[in-house]
C-alpha positions as CSV (number, residue, x, y, z in Angstrom):
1,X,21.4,-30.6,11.4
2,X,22.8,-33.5,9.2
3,X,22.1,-34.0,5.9
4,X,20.0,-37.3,6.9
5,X,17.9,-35.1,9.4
6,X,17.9,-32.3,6.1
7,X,16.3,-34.7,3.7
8,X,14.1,-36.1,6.3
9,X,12.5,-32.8,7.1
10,X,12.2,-31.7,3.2
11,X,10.1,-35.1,3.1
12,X,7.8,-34.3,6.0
13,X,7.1,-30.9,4.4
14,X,6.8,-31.9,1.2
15,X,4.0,-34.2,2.8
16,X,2.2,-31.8,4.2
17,X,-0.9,-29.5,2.8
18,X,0.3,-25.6,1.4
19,X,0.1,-23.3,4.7
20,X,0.1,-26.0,7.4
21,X,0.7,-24.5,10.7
22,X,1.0,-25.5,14.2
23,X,-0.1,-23.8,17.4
24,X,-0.3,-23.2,21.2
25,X,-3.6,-25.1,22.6
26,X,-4.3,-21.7,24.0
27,X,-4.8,-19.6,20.6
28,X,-8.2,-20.8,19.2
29,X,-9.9,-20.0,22.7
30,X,-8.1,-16.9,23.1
31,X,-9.5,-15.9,18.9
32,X,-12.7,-16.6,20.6
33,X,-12.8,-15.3,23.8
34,X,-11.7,-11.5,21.8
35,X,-14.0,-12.7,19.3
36,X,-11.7,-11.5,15.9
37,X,-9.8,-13.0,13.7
38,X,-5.8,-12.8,12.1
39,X,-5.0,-11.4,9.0
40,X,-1.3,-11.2,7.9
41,X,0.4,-10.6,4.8
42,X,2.9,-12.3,3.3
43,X,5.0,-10.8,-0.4
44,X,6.9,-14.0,-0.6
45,X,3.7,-16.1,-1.1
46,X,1.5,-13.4,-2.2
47,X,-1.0,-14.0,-0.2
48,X,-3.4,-11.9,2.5
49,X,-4.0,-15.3,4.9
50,X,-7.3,-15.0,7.7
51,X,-6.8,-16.9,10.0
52,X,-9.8,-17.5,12.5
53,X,-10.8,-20.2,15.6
54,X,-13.2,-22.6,14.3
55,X,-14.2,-23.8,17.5
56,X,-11.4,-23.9,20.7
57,X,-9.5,-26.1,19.9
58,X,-8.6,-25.5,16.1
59,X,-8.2,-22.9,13.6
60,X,-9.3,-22.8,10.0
61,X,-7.4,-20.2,7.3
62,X,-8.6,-18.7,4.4
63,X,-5.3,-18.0,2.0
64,X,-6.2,-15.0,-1.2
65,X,-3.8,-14.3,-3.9
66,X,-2.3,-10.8,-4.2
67,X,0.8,-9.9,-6.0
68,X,3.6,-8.6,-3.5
69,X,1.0,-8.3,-0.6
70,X,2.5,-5.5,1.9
71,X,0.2,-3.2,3.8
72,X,-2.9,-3.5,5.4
73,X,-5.4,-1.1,6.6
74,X,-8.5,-1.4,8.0
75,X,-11.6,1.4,8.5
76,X,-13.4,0.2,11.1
77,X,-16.0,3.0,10.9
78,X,-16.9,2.5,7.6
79,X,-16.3,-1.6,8.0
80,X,-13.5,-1.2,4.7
81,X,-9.8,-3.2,4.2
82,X,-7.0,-1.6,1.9
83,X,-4.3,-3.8,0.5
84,X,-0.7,-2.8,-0.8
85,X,0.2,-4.8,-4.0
86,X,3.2,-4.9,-6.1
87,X,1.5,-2.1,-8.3
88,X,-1.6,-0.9,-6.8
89,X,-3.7,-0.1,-3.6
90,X,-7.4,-2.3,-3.4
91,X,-9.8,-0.8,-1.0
92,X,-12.5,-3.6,-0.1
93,X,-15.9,-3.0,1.7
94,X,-17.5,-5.8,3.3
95,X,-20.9,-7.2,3.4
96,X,-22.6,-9.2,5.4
97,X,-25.5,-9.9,3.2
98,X,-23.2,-10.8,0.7
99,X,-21.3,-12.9,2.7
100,X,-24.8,-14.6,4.0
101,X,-25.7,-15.9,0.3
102,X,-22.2,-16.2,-1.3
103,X,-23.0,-19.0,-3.8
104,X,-20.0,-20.6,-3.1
105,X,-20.5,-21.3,0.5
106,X,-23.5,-19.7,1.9
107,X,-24.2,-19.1,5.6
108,X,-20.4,-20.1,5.9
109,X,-18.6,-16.6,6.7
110,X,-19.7,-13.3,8.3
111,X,-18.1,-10.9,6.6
112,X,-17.1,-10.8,2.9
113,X,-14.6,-8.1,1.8
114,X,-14.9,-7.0,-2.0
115,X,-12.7,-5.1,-4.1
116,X,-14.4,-1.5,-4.6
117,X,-11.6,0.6,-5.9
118,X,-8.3,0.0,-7.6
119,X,-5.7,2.6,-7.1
120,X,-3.1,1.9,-10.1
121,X,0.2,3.2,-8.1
122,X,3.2,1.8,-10.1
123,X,5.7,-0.6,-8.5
124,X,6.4,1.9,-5.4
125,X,7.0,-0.8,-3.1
126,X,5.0,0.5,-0.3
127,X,5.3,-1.0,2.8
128,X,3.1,0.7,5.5
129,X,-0.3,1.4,5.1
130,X,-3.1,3.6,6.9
131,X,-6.7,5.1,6.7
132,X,-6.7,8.9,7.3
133,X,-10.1,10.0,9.3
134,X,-11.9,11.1,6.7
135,X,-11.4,8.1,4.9
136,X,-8.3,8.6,3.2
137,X,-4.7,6.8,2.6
138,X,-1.5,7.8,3.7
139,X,1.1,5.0,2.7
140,X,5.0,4.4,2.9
141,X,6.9,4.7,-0.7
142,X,9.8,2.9,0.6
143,X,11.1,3.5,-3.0
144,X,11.0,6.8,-3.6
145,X,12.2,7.9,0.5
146,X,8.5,9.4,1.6
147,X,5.0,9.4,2.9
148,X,2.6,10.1,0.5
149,X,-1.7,10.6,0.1
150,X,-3.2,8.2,-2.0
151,X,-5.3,9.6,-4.5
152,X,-7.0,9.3,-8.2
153,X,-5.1,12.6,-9.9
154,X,-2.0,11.3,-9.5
155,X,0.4,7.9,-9.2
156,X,1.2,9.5,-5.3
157,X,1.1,12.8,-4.1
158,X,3.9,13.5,-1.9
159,X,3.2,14.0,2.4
160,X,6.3,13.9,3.8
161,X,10.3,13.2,2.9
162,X,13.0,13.3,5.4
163,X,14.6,16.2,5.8
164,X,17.8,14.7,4.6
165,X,16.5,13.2,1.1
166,X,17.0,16.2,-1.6
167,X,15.4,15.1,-4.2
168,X,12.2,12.2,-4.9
169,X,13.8,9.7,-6.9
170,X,13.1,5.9,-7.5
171,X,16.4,4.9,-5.0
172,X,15.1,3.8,-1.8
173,X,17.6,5.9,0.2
174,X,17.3,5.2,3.4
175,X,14.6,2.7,3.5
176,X,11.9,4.5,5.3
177,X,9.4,1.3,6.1
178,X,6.7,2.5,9.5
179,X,4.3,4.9,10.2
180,X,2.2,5.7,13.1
181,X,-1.0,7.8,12.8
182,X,-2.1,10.0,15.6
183,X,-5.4,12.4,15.2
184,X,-5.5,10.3,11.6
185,X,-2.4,11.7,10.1
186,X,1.3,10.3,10.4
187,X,3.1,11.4,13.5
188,X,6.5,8.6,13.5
189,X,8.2,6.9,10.9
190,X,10.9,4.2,10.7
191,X,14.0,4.1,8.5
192,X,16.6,2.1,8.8
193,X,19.3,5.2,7.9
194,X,19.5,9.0,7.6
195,X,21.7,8.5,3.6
196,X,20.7,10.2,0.9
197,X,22.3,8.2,-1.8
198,X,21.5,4.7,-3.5
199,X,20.1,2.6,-1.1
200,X,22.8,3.5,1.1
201,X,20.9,1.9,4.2
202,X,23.1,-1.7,3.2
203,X,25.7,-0.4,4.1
204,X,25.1,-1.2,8.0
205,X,21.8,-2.2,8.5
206,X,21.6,-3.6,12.1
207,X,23.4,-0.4,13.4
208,X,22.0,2.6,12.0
209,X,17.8,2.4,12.3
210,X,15.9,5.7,13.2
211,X,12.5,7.1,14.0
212,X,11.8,10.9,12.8
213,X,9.1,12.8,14.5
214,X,7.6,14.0,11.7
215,X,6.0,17.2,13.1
216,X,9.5,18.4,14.1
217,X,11.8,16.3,11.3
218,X,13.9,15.3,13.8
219,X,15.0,12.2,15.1
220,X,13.9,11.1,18.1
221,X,15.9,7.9,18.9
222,X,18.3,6.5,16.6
223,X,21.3,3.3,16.2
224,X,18.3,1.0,16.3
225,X,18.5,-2.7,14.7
226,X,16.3,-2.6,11.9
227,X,13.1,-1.1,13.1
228,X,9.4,-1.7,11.7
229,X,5.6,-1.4,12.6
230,X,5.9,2.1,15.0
231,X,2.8,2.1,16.5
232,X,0.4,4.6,19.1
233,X,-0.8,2.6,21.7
234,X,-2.9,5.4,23.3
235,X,-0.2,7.8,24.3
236,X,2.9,4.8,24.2
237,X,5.1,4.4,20.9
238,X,6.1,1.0,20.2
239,X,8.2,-0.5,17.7
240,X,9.9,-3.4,16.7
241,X,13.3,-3.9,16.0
242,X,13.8,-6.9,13.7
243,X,17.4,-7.4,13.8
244,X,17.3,-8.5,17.6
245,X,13.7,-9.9,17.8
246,X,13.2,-7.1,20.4
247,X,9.5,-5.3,21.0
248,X,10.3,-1.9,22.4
249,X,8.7,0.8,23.9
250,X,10.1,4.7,23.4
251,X,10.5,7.5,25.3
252,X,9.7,10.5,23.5
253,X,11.1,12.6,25.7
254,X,14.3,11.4,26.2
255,X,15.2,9.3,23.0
256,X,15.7,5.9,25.1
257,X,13.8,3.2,25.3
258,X,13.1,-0.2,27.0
259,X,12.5,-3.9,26.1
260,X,9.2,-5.3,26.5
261,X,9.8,-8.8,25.2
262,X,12.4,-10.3,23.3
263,X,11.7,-13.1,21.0
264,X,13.8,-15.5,19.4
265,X,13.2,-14.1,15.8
266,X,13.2,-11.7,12.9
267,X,10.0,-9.4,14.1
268,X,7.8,-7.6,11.8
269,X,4.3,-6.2,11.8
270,X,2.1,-6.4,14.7
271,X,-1.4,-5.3,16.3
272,X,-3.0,-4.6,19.1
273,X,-6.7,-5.9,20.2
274,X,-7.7,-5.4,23.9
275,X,-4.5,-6.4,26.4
276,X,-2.9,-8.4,23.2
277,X,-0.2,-7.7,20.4
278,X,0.0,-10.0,18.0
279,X,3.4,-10.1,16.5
280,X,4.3,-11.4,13.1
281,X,8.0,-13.4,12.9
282,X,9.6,-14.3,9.1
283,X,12.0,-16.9,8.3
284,X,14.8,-15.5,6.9
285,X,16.2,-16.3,3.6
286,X,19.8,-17.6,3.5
287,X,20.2,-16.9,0.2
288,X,19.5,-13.1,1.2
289,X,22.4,-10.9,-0.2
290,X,20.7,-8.3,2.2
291,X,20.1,-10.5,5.3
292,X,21.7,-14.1,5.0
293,X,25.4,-13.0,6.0
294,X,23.7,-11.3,9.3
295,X,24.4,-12.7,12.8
296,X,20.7,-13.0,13.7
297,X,20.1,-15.3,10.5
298,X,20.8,-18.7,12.7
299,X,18.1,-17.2,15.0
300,X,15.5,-16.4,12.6
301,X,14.4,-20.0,11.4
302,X,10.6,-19.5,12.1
303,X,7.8,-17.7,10.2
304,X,4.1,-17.1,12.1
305,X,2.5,-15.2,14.8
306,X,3.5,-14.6,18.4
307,X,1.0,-13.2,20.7
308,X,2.2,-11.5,23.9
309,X,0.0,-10.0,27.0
310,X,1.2,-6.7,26.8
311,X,0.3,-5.5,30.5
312,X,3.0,-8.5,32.3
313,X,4.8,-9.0,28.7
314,X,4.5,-12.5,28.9
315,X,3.8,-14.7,26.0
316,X,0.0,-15.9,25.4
317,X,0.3,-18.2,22.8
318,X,1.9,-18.7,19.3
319,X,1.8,-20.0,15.6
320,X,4.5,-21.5,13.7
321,X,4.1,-22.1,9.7
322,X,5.6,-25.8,8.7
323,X,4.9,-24.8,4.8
324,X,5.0,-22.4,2.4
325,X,5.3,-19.0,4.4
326,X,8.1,-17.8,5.4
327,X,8.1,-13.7,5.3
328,X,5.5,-11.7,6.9
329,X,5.4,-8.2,6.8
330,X,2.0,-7.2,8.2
331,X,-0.1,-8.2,10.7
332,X,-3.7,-7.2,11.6
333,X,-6.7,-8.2,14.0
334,X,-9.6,-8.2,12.1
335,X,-12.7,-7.3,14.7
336,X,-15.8,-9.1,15.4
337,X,-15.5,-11.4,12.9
338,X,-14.7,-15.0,13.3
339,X,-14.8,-16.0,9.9
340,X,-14.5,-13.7,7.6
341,X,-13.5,-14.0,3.6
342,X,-12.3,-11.7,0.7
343,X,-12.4,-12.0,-2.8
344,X,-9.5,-10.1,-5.7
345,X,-10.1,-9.3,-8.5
346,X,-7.7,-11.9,-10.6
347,X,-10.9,-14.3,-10.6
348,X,-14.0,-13.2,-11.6
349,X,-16.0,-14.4,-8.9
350,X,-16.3,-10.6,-7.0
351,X,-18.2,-9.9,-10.5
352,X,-21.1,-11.8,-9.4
353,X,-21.6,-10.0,-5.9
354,X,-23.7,-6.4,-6.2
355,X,-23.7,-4.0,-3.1
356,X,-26.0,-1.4,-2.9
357,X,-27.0,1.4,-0.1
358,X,-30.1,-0.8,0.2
359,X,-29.7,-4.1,-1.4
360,X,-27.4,-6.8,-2.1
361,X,-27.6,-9.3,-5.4
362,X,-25.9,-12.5,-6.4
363,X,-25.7,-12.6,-10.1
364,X,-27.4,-16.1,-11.3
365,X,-24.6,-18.1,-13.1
366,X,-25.4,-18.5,-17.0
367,X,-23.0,-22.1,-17.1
């Protein structure tokens, strides 16, 4: 690209509204036809972003500010979100009463997540993030090199730490990122090494990716490119590898593995709703001491979401960001709700809103 060409696509952005986005034809019927909605999250922006078909031919978003937004889990039992922020874990519960007043819009959204509980972690930097069955977390502490329960005794209780890392410190090691949950408890896990000194997983990152079985602490296939978001598909592990824009599926048995689909990007969260995995891609950052220098960089020039028909592996549909967002790390479907909305707790709005086994109440303004 010339500089002309440069200067005359920093104008057309600059022109444009904060998250603009384009997409396939084919996505706002498809949202529809599952009936659900997209939520990703995005740390660069710090933002959890709905997005949701507002009839079939467009889609309307709904971006919330949250610090450092990683993780997302979702109870779907119990109809509650959990969010992983910079310093702390929100669990939300939704309402549809709520949501059917909400003095802001009312009648506009049907389902309103609010904040319930607050877990005050410390800067951990979790990455992945799951509901237990009985209602509890398990989260990724990239930081300190283990899975660990969230609970309100301590900052994290330690689950489980590779059997390489010898002590819990604050060094990211090895940069363990994924889990997968099977009977509600974690089962596989993603790091991008097996080195148990300073993150020591720089040292060469597209070459050296793992995932541990974590009922036998072994390895179970490793010299992966970067992998993120293992996932149970009923009996199938998935993952992604984000240095070669690869989805993959494992054998367990074996330790090899084949290539679903291969996209043209640097892949990162993803989740699967009937026949269709939604796939989050992130724009990487030149200026990226980490990732910049990295052959895939040229190829990774696009942030949004690219949905694939996981029976052929063929490609459904896609989004592509034009503003604002370029990093995604999670990304989640959001069931039988077409237009849901959330509120944190840096405005005081969720304040107003009162949930109780029975009842709900909307707080009268005093203004």
């Amino acid at each position: 690209m010339n500089k002309k060409n440069l200067v005359e696509e920093v104008n057309i952005k600059k022109s444009l509204a904060p998250f603009s986005c384009q997409y396939t034809a084919q996505i706002p019927e498809l949202l529809l036809k599952l009936n659900c909605s997209i939520a990703i999250s995005t740390y660069q922006a710090g933002k959890l972003i709905f997005i949701s078909p507002k009839d079939e031919n467009s889609l309307v978003q709904l971006p919330r500010h949250f610090e450092k937004l990683m993780g997302i889990a979702e109870d779907v039992k119990k109809d509650k979100l959990a969010l992983a922020c910079k310093d702390e874990i929100i669990v939300f519960s939704n309402s549809k009463k709520l949501a059917n007043h909400y003095p802001k819009s009312p009648n506009k959204y049907d389902a309103l997540y609010m904040p319930r509980v607050t877990y005050h972690t410390g800067p951990l930097d979790i990455h992945d993030l799951r509901f237990s069955n009985d209602g509890g977390l398990f989260a990724v502490n990239t930081l300190f090199s283990c899975i660990i329960k969230i609970d309100d005794d301590y900052n994290f209780t330690p689950y489980w730490t590779p059997p390489f890392i010898d002590k819990l410190v604050s060094e990211d090691r090895c940069h363990l990122n994924g889990m997968a949950l099977k009977n509600g408890i974690p089962k596989y896990a993603t790091a991008f090494n097996q080195g148990n000194t300073h993150q020591s997983w720089r040292e060469n990152i597209t070459k050296t990716g793992v995932i541990f079985d974590l009922d036998t602490n072994e390895v179970i296939i490793g010299n992966l490119a970067m992998p993120h978001s293992p996932r149970l598909f009923g009996d199938d592990l998935f993952a992604l590898l984000s240095a070669t824009g690869e989805l993959i599926k494992i054998d367990i048995n074996n330790g090899k593995y084949e290539v679903v689909v291969k996209l043209e990007g640097f892949v990162r969260g993803m989740s699967l709703y009937k026949d269709y995995l939604f796939i989050g891609l992130s724009k990487l950052r030149k200026n990226s001491s980490t990732f910049g220098k990295l052959e895939f960089a040229e190829k990774a020039n696009q942030s949004g979401i690219m949905v694939i028909h996981l029976p052929t592996g063929s490609i459904a549909g896609k989004i592509t960001y034009l503003t604002s967002l370029d990093e995604i790390y999670d990304v989640h479907i959001i069931p039988d709700k077409i237009r849901p909305n959330i509120l944190n707790t840096i405005k005081p709005d969720h304040k107003a809103g009162l949930m109780t086994p029975d009842a709900t109440f909307w707080a009268k303004s005093t203004d």
